[in-house]
C-alpha positions in Angstrom: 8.1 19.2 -64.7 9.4 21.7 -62.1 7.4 21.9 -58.9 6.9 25.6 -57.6 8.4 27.4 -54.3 5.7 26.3 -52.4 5.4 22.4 -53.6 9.3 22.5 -53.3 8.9 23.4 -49.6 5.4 20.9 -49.0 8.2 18.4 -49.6 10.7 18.8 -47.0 7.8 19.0 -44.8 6.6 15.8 -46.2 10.2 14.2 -45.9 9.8 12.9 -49.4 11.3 14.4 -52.8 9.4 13.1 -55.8 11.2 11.8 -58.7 7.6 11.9 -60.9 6.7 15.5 -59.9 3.6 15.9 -61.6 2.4 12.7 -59.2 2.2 15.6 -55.9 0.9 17.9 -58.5 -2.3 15.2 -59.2 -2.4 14.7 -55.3 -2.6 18.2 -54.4 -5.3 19.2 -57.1 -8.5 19.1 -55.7 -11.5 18.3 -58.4 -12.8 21.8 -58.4 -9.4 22.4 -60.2 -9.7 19.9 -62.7 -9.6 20.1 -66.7 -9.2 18.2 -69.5 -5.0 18.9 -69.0 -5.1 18.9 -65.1 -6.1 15.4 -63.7 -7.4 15.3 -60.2 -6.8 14.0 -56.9 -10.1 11.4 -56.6 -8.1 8.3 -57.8 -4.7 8.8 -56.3 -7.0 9.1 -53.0 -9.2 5.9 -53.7 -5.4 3.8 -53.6 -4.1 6.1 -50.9 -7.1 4.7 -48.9 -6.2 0.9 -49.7 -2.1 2.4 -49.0 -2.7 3.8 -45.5 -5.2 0.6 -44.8 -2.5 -1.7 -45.3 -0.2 -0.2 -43.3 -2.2 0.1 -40.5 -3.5 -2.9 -40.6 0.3 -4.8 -40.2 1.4 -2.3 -37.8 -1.1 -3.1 -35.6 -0.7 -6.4 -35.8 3.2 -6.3 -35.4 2.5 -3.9 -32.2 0.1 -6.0 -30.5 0.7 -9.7 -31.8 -2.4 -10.9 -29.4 -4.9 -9.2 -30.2 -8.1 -10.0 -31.3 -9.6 -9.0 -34.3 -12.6 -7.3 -32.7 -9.9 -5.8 -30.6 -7.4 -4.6 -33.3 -10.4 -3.1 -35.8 -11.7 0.0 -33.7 -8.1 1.0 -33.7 -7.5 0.4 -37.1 -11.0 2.5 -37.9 -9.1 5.2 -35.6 -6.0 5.3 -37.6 -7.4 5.6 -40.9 -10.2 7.6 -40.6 -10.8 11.3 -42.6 -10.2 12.7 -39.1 -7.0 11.0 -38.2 -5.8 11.9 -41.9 -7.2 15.5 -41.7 -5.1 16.2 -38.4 -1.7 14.5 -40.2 -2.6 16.7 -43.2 -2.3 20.0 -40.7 0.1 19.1 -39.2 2.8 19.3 -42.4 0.2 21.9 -43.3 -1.1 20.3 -46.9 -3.8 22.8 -46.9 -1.5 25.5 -48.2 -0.4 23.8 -51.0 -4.2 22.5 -52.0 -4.7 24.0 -55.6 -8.8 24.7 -55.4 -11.0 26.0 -57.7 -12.4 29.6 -56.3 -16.1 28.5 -54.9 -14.0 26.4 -52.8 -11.3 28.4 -52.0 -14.0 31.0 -51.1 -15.8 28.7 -48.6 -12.2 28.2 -47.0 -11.2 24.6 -48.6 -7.6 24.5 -47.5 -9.3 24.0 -43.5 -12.2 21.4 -44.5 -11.9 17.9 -42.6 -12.9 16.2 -45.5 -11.0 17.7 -48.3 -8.2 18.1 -46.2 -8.5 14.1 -45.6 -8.6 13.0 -49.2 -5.8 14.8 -50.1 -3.4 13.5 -47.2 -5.4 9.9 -48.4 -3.8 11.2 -52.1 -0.4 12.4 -51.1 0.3 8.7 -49.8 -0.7 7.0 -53.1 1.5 9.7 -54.9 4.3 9.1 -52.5 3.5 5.0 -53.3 3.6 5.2 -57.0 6.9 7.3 -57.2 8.6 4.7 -55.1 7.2 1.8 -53.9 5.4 0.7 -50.9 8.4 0.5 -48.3 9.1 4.4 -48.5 5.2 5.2 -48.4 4.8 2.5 -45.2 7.8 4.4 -43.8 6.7 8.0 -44.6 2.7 7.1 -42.9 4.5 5.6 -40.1 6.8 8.8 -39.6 3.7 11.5 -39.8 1.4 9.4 -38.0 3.9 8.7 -34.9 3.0 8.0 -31.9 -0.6 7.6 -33.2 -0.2 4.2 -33.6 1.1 3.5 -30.3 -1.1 5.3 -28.2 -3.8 4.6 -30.0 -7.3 3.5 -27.5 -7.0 -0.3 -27.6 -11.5 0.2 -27.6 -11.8 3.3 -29.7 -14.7 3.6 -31.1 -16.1 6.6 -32.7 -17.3 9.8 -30.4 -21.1 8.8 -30.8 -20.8 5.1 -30.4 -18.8 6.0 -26.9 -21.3 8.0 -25.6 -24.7 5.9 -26.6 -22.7 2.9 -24.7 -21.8 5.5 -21.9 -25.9 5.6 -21.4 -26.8 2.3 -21.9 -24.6 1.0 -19.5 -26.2 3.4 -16.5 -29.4 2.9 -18.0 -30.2 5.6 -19.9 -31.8 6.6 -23.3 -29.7 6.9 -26.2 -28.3 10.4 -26.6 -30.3 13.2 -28.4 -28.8 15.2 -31.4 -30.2 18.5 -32.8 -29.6 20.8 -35.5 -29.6 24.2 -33.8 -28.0 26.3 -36.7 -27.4 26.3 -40.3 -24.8 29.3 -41.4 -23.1 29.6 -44.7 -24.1 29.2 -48.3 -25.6 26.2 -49.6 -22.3 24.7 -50.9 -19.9 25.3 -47.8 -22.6 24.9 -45.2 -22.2 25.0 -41.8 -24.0 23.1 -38.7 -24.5 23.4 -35.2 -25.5 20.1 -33.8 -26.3 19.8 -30.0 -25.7 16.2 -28.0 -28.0 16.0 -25.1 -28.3 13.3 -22.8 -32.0 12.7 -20.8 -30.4 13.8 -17.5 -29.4 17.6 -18.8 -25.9 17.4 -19.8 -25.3 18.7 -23.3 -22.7 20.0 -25.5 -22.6 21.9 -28.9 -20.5 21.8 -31.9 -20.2 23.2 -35.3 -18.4 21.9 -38.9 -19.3 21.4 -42.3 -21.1 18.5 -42.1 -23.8 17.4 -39.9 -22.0 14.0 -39.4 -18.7 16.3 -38.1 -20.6 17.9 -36.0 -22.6 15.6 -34.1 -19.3 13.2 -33.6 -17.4 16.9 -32.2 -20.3 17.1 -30.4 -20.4 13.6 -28.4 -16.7 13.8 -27.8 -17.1 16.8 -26.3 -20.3 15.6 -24.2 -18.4 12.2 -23.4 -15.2 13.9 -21.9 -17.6 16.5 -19.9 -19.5 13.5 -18.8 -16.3 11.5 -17.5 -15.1 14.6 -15.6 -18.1 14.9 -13.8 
């Protein structure tokens, strides 16, 4: 199989060139896409998942050999989250290589948080399965960087930070609430604001509500600090 202009050049920005082409093919097909000849990226992403976690999980424990475990798990949850992939996934730009059906293309696919996140999740299996688990460990390592150093040694997720943020100065738990809903019923789009009982708030919008309220908190947790 010859890989077209585009795929050719999604490798060098991947730092990888696949000896099993059609395996970044499968990776980079979303399941809108899919046919009885085109296979999908859902499993590739489902042992990209176990991939990236077992990477991770050693190179946390070779950075930081005393750790706890109750220590060394918020970072690993930071590290291998859809977020944490999404953002690796912009930055060598995946999204324009995404082969989406046209409802999705439509509801602009190639910038989703989720979508973008399986497919970086898929890219690593495919990366895996065309040669072995040293190159993928090395190629996760390389695009996630300095990730893995600088990592916070208590990072938790947005919302979980800020309800703790309350509780410890005595205060309810935070409030979220769905202010708008834009967009068509299969690319939907929601504005959730944080509020905490003293006034503060923040706003945020993605695709899901789950995005947004976690956008949201962040945003109200770093307003809050700087206060």
């Amino acid at each position: 199989m010859k890989l077209s202009a585009d795929l050719k050049a999604f490798q060098t920005r991947l730092g990888h060139d696949f000896s099993q082409p059609e395996l970044l093919v499968r990776a980079v097909t979303h399941s809108s896409m899919a046919s009885a000849n085109r296979d999908d990226n859902q499993r590739l992403e489902f042992l990209g998942d176990r991939v990236l976690g077992l990477v991770m999980a050693e190179a946390l424990l070779d950075q930081d050999r005393g750790a706890t475990e109750g220590q060394l798990a918020p970072r690993f949850n930071a590290l291998v989250r859809k977020e944490a992939c999404a953002d690796v996934a912009r930055e060598i730009d995946l999204g324009a290589v995404l082969k989406l059906g046209r409802s999705e293309m439509l509801s602009g696919g190639r910038r989703k948080q989720a979508l973008l996140g399986d497919a970086m999740e898929a890219v690593i299996a495919a990366v895996y399965r065309d040669a072995g688990f040293d190159v993928a460990r090395n190629l996760v390592l390389r695009l996630w960087g300095a990730r893995v150093q600088t990592v916070e040694a208590d990072a938790r997720d947005p919302k979980t930070a800020l309800q703790e943020w309350a509780q410890a100065r005595k205060l309810p738990p935070p409030a979220y609430v769905e202010t708008a809903r834009t967009g068509p019923d299969h690319a939907p789009e929601f504005t959730i604001e944080a509020r905490l009982s003293t006034g503060e708030a923040e706003v945020a919008t993605a695709g899901s509500k789950r995005q947004a309220e976690q956008a949201a908190a962040q945003a109200l947790l770093e307003k809050v600090k700087a206060a």
